[in-house]
C-alpha positions as CSV (number, residue, x, y, z in Angstrom):
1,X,-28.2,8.1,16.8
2,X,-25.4,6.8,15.2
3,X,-22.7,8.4,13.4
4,X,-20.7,7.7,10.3
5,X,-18.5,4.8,10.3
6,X,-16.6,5.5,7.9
7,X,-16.8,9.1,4.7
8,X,-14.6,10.2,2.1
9,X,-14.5,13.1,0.5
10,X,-13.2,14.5,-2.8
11,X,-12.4,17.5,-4.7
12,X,-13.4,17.1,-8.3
13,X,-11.2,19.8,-9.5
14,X,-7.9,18.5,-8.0
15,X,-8.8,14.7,-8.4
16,X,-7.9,14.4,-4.6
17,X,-9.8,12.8,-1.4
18,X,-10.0,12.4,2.0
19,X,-10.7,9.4,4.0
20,X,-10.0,7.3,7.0
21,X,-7.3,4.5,6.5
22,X,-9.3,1.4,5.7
23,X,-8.0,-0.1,9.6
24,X,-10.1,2.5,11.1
25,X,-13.5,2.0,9.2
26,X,-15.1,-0.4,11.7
27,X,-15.5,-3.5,9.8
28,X,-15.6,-6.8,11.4
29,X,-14.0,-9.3,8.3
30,X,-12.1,-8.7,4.9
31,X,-15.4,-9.6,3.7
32,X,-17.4,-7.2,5.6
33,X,-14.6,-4.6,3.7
34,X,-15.3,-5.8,-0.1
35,X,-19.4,-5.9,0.6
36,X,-19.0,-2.0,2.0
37,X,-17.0,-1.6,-0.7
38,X,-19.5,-3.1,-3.8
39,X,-22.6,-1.0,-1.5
40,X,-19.9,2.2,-2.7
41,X,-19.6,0.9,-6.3
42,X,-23.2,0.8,-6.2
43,X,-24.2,4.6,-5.1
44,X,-21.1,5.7,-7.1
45,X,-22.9,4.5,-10.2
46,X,-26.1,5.7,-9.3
47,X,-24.6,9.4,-8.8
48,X,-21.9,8.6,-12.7
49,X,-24.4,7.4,-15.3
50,X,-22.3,5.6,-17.9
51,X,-21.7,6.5,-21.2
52,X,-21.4,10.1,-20.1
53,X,-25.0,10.5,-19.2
54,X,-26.1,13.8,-17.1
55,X,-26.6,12.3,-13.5
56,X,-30.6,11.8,-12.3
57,X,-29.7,13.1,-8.9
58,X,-26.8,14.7,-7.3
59,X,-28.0,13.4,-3.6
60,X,-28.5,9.2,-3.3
61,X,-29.7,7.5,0.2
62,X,-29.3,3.8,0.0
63,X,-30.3,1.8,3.4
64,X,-29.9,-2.1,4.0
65,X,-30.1,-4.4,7.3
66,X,-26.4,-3.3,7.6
67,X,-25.9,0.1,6.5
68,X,-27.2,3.2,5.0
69,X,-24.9,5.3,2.8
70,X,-25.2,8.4,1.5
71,X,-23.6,9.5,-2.0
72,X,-23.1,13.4,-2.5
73,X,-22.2,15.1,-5.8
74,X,-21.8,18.9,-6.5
75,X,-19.4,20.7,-9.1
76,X,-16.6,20.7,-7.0
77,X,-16.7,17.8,-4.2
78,X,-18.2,14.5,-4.1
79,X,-18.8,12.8,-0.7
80,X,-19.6,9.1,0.4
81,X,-20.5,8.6,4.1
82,X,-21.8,4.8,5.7
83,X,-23.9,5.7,8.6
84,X,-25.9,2.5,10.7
85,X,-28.9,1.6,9.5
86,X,-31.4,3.0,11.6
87,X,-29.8,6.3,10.6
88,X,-33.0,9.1,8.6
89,X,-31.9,10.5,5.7
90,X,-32.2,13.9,7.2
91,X,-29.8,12.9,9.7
92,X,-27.2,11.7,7.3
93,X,-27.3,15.3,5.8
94,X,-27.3,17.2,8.8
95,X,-24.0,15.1,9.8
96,X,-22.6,15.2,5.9
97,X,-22.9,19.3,5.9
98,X,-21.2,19.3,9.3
99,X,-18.5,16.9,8.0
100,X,-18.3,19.4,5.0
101,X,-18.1,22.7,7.0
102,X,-15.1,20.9,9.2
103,X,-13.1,19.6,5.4
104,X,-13.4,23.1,4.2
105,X,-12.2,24.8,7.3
106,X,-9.4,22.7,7.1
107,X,-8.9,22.4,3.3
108,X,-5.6,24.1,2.9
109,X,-4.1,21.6,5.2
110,X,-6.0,18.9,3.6
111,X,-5.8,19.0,0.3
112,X,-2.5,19.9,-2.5
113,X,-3.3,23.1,-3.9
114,X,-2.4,21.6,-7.1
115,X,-1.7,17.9,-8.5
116,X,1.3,19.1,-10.1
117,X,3.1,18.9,-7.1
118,X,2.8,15.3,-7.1
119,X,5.0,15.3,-10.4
């Protein structure tokens, strides 16, 4: 089974994330880049409702020929993982919750403690 290619991670509450520098997200052309990116503008809407609206679901699995990426939203982290295509659903999450485990373990080191500091 494949893994994911490429996830990022965020802390609502400090307005910070975590992901891989674009060069390592395996990505064959600029334009392969910009269509994984519009697939993330996609599930990003589908998880922020515009207008303010109260999300439908705090979980979204989208799956094409290329890629399936999962879309995770919860009151303090959101998380966006591309997995290959033949990846299950329940696979994604399995991986995702790992993925989550390790950022947590590891958030002190990862993440400011406040955005302040950045001032």
């Amino acid at each position: 089974a494949a893994a994911a290619a490429a996830a990022a991670a965020t802390t609502t509450a400090l307005a910070q994330y975590i992901c891989p520098p674009i060069s390592d997200i395996p990505c064959s052309s600029q334009h392969h880049h910009t269509r994984l990116f519009r697939v993330y503008q996609g599930v990003y809407a589908h998880l922020h409702p515009p207008n303010g609206a109260s999300p439908q679901t705090s979980l979204y699995f989208q799956v094409s020929e290329v890629e399936a990426m999962l879309g995770w939203m919860q009151d303090d982290f959101e998380l966006y993982a591309v997995f290959g295509p033949l990846v299950p659903k329940s696979h994604a999450i399995s991986i995702c919750n790992r993925l989550l485990r390790w950022i947590r373990q590891l958030h002190p080191s990862l993440i400011l403690p406040t955005t302040n500091t950045l001032l």
